[in-house]
C-alpha positions in Angstrom: -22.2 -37.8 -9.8 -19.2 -38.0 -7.6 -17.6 -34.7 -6.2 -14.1 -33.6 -6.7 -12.5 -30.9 -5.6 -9.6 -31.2 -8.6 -6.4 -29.1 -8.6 -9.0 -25.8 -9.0 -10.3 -24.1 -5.7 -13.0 -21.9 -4.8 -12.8 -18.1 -5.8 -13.2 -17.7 -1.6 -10.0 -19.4 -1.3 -8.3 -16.9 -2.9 -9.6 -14.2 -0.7 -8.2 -16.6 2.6 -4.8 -16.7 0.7 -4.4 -13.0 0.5 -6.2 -12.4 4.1 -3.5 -15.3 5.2 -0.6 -13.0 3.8 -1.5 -9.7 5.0 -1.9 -11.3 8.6 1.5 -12.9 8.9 2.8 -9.6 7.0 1.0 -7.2 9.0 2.5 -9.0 12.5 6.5 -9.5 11.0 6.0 -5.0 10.2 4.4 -4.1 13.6 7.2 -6.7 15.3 10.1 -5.3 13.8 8.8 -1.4 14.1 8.2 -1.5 17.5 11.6 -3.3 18.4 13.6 -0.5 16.6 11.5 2.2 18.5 12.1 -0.2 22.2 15.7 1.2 23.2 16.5 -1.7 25.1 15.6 -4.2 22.2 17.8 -7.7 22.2 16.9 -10.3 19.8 17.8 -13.0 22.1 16.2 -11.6 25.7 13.5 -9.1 24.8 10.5 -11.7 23.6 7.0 -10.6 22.2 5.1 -10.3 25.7 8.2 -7.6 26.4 6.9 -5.8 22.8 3.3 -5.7 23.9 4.2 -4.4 27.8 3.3 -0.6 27.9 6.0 -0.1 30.6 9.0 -1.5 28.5 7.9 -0.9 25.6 6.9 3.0 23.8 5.5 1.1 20.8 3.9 -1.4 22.8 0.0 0.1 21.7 1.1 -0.1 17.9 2.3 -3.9 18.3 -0.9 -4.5 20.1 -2.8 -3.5 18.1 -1.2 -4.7 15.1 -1.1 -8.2 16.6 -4.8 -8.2 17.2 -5.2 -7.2 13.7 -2.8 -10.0 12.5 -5.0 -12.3 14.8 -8.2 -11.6 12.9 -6.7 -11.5 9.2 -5.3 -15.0 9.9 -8.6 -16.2 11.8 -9.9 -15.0 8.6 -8.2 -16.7 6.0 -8.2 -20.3 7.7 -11.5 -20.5 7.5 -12.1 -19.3 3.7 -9.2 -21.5 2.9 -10.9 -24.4 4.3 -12.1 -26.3 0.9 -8.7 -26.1 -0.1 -8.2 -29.0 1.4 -9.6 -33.1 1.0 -12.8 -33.7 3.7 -11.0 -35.6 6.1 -10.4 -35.6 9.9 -6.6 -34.2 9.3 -8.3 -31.3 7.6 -10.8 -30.5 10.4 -8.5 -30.8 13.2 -5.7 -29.4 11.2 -7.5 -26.4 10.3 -9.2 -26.1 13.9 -5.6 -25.7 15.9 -4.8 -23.2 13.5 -8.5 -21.3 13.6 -7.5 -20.9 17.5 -3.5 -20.4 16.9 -5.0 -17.1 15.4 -7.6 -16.1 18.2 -4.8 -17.1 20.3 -2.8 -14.4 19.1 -5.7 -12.3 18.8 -6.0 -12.7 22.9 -2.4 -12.2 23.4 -2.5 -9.1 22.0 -6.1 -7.6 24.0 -4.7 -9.0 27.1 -0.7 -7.4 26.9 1.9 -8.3 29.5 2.0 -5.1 32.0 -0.7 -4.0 30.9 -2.5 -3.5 34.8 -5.8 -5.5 33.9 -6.6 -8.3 36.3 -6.9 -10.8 34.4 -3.9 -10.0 32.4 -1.0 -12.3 33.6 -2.6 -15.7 33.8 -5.0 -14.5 30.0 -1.7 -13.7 28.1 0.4 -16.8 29.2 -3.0 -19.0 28.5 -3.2 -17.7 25.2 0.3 -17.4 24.4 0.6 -21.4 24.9 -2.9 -21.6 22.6 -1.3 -19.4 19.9 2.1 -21.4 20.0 0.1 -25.0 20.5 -2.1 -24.4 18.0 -0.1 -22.9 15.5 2.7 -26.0 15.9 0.1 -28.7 15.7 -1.9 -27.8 13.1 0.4 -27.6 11.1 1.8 -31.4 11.8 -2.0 -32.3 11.3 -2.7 -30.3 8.0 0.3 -31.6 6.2 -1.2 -35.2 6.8 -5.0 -33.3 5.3 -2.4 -32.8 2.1 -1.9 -36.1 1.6 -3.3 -37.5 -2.4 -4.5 -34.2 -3.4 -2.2 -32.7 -6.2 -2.9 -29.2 -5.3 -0.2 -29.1 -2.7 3.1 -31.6 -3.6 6.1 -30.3 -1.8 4.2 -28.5 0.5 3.3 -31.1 2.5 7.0 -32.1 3.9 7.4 -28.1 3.8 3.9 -27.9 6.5 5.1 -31.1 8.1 8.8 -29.8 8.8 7.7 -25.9 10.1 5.3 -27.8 12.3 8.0 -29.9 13.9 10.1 -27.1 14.4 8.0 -25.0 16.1 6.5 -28.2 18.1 10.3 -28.7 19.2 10.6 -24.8 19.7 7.9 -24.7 21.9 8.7 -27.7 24.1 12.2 -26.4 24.7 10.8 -22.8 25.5 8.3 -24.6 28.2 11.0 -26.4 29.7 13.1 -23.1 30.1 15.9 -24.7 28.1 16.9 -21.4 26.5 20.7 -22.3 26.1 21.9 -19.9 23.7 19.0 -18.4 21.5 17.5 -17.0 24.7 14.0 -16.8 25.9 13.2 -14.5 22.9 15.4 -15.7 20.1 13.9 -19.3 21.0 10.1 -17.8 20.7 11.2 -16.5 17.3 12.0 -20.0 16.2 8.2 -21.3 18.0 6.1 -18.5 15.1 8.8 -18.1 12.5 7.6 -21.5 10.7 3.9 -20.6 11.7 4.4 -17.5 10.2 6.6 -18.5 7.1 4.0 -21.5 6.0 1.1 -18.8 5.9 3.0 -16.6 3.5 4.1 -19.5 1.4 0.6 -21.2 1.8 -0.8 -18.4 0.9 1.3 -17.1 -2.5 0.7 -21.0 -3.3 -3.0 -20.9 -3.1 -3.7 -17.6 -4.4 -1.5 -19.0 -7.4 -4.2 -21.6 -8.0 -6.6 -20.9 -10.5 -10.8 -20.8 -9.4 -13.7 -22.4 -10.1 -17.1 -20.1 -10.2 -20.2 -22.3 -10.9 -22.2 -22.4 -7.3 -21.2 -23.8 -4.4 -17.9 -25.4 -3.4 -17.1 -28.3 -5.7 -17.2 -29.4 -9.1 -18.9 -32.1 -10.3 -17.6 -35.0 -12.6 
């Protein structure tokens, strides 16, 4: 009997879609409540590291720790999305860079800019690039794992397009080429699409009707 995987998905996958959501929710809320409650806030010069620093920032504990939360959901929900997706190497490596885009973000957050601990400055720039790398290639490599299976259609020039952006995002942002967008408007444009395609990726999954007999395929 050959396996298939069909247009259905596991009842986990559902779970993944709504722990997807609440993640990239849950870090757009604690991002835009602690820039109205930083004074100084500037869309274009104050970036995230400036939200999580403790001595710029009176909020900066609540977007820490909202972060770090956000880091786990979405850590979460890659991996019980993962049979969402046709066994193949794009899946695996795909899904991988975004697994550690989320515990990148997840160490960003424990280790804040300012925040006196020693291994602070080099930890949050290490797993700031992780979080950004991760979260721009998977998603190049995971609209390839889309390819032939009917479950996802438009979405894979819509995963292949956000991962671009934010590929070209965070190249320009490592070069220091702010130009008018700024150091933080530009880091805005590296997560926006990370964080847009796990919204949308996860209202289109959780769309997708389950499967319950045991274990993770059907059989035909």
């Amino acid at each position: 009997m050959a396996t298939r995987m069909g247009p259905l998905v596991h009842r986990s996958v559902h779970y993944g879609a709504l722990s997807l959501a609440l993640g990239a929710g849950l870090f757009v809320i604690v991002s835009a409540l602690s820039a109205a409650m930083d004074p100084g806030y500037n869309l274009l010069s104050t970036t995230l590291s400036d939200l999580g620093d403790p001595s710029l920032n009176p909020a900066a504990v609540w977007f820490t720790a909202g972060a770090a939360a956000a880091g786990v959901l979405i850590a979460l929900g890659i991996w019980l999305i993962w049979t969402a997706f046709p066994r193949r190497s794009s899946r695996t490596v795909g899904l991988l860079a975004l697994l550690v885009a989320a515990l990148g973000l997840l160490g960003f957050a424990l280790l804040p800019q300012g925040s006196g601990h020693g291994l602070a400055s080099p930890g949050h720039t290490i797993f700031a690039i992780v979080w950004w790398g991760g979260a721009a290639l998977g998603l190049v490599f995971v609209s390839f794992a889309m390819l032939r299976d009917t479950r996802w259609g438009g979405y894979r020039l819509f995963s292949l397009v956000c991962g671009l952006v934010s590929l070209g995002a965070a190249i320009t942002l490592y070069l220091r080429a702010y130009g008018p967008l700024g150091a933080g408007g530009l880091e805005w444009i590296v997560v926006a699409p990370w964080l847009l395609w796990l919204g949308a990726a996860g209202f289109h999954l959780y769309r997708i009707p389950t499967y319950s007999p045991p274990g993770s395929s059907i059989s035909a």
